[in-house]
C-alpha angles and dihedrals in degrees: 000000000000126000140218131036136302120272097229087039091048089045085054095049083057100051090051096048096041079046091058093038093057097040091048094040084052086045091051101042086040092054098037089054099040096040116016092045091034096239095139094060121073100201081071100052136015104286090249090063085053099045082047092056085050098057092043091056088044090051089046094051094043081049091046085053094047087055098045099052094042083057092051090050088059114105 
């Protein structure tokens, strides 16, 4: 009997694991920055270093959902 995965099964795998690392990698980045540094209040910073934390994280998040859904389309 042979061992081991499949290949296909074990490439999927992959593709979900590498899908959550990234998410959670973006979450994480997006929430140290906003919450821990204080980026995301303005009371803490001028209101355009703030405004320029929220599009980067926009333009992160628009970027996060490219890639997923290109790797969803792999087949």
């Amino acid at each position: 009997m042979e061992q081991g995965w499949d290949p296909q099964i074990s490439r999927f795998f992959v593709r979900i694991i590498n899908a959550l690392a990234w998410t959670l990698i973006w979450m994480i980045a997006a929430a140290t920055f906003g919450f821990y540094i204080g980026l995301a209040f303005p009371e803490r910073f001028p209101l355009w270093v703030c405004m320029i934390y929220y599009v980067s994280v926009a333009a992160a998040l628009f970027m996060l959902i490219r890639y997923l859904a290109r790797l969803r389309r792999l087949r």
